[in-house]
MDAnalysis code that builds the backbone (N, CA, C; Angstrom):
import MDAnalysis as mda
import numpy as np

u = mda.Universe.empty(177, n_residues=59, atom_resindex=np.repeat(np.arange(59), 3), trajectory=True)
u.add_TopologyAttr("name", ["N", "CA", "C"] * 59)
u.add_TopologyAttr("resid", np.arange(1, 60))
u.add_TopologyAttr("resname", ["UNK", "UNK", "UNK", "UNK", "UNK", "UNK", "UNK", "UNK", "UNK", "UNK", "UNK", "UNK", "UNK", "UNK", "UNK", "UNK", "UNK", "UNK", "UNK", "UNK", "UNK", "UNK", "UNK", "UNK", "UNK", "UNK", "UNK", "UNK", "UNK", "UNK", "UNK", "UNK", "UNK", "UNK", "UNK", "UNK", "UNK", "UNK", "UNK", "UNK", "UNK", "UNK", "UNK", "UNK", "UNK", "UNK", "UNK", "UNK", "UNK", "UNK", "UNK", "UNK", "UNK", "UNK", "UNK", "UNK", "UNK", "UNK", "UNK"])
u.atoms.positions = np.array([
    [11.416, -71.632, 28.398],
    [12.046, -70.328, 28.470],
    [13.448, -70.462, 29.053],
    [14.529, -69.672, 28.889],
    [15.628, -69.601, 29.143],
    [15.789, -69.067, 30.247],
    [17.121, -69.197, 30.768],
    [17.100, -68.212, 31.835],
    [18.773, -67.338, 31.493],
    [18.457, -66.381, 32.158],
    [20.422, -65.410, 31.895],
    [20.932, -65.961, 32.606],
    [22.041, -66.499, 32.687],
    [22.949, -66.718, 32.584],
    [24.216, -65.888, 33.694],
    [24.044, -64.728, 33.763],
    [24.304, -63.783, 34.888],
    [23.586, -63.834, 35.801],
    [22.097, -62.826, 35.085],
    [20.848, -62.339, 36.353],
    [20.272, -63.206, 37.175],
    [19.646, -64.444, 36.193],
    [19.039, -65.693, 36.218],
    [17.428, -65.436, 36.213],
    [17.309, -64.367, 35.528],
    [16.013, -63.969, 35.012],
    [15.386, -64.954, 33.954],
    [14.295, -64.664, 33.718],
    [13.780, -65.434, 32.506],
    [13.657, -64.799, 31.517],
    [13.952, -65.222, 30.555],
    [13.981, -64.631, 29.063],
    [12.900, -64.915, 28.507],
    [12.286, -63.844, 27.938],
    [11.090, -63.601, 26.775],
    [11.551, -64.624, 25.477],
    [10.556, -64.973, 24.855],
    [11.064, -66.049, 23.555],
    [11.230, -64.727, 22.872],
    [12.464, -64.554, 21.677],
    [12.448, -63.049, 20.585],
    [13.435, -62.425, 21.135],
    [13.655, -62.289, 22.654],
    [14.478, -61.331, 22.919],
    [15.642, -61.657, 23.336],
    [16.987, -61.202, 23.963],
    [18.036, -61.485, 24.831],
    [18.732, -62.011, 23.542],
    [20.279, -62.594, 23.747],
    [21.513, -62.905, 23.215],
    [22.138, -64.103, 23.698],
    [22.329, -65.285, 22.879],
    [22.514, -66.173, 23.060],
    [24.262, -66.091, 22.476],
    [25.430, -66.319, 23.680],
    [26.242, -66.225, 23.168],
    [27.476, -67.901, 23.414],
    [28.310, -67.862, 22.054],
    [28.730, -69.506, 22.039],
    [30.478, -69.204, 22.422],
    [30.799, -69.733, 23.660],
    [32.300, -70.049, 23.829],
    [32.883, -70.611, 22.965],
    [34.056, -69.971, 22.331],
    [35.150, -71.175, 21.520],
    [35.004, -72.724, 22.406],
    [35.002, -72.884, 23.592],
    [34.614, -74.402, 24.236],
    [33.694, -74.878, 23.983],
    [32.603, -74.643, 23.472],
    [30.882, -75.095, 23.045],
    [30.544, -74.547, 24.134],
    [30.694, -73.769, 25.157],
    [29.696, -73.504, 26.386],
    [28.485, -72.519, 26.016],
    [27.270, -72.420, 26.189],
    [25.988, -71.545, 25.417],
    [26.111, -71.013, 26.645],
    [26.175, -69.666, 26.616],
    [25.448, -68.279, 27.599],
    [24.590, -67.482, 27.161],
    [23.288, -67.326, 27.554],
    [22.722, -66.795, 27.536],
    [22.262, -65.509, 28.315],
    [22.117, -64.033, 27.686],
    [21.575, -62.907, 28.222],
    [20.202, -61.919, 28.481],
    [20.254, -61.585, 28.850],
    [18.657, -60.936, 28.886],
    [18.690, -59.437, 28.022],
    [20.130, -58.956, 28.847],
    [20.111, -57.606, 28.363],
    [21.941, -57.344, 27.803],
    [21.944, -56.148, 27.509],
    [23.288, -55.890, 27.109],
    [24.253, -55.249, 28.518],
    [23.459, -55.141, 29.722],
    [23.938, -55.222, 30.915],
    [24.768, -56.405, 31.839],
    [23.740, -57.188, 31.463],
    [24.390, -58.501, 32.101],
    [25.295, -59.371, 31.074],
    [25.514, -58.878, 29.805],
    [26.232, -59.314, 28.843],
    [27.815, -58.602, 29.257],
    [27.814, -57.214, 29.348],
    [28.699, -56.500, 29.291],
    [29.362, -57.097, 31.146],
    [28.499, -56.873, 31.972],
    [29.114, -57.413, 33.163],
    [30.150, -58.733, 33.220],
    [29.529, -59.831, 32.577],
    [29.988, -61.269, 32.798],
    [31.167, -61.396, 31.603],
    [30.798, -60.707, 30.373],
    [32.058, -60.581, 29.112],
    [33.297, -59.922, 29.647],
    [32.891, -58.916, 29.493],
    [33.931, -57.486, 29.334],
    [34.268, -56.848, 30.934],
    [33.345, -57.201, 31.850],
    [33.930, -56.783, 33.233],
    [34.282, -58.012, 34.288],
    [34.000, -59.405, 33.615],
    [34.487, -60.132, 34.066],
    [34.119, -60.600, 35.551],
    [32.755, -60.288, 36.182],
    [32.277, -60.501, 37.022],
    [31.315, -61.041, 37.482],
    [31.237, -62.082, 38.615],
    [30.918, -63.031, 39.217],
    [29.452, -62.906, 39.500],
    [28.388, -63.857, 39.218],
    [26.952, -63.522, 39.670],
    [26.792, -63.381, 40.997],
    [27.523, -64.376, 41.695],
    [27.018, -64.228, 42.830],
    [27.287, -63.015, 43.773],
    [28.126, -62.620, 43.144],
    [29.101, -61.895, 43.849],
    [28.620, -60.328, 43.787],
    [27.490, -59.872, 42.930],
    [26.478, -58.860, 42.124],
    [25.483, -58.712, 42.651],
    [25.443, -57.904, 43.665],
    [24.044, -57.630, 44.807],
    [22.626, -57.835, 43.777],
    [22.264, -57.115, 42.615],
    [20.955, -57.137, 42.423],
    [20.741, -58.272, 41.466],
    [21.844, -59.532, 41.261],
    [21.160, -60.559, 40.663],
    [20.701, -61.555, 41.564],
    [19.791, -62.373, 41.112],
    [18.961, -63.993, 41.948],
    [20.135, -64.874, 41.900],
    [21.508, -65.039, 41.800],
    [22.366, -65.710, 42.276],
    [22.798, -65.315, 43.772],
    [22.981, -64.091, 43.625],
    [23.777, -63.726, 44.971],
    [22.523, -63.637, 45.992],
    [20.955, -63.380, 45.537],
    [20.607, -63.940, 46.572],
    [20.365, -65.549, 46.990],
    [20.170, -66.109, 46.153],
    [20.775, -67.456, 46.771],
    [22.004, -67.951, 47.389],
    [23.324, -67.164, 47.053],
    [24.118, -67.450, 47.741],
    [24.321, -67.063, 48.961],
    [23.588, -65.776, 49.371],
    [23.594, -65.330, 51.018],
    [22.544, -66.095, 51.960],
    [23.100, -66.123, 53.124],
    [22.359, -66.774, 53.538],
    [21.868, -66.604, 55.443],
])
């Protein structure tokens, strides 16, 4: 199973958005939330109170 890429949730097999950088980099999403956050608003996981990055990064 995958994980997002933002949230760091696990992805259902069928569902979420697998998206490809002009660099070859693969990102993967869960939802069109955490797609739109990390694309189009340009913001940092950790840095995003309700994803499992930023709680790993506090400490």
């Amino acid at each position: 199973m995958a994980k997002c890429t933002f949230c760091g949730n696990a992805i259902e097999p069928g569902t979420g958005k697998m998206f490809v950088k002009v660099d070859g980099k693969i990102l993967y999403f869960c939802n069109s939330k955490c797609e739109r956050n990390m694309l189009r608003l340009k913001r940092k996981p950790y840095e995003t109170r309700w994803t499992k990055h930023f709680e790993k990064h506090q400490k």
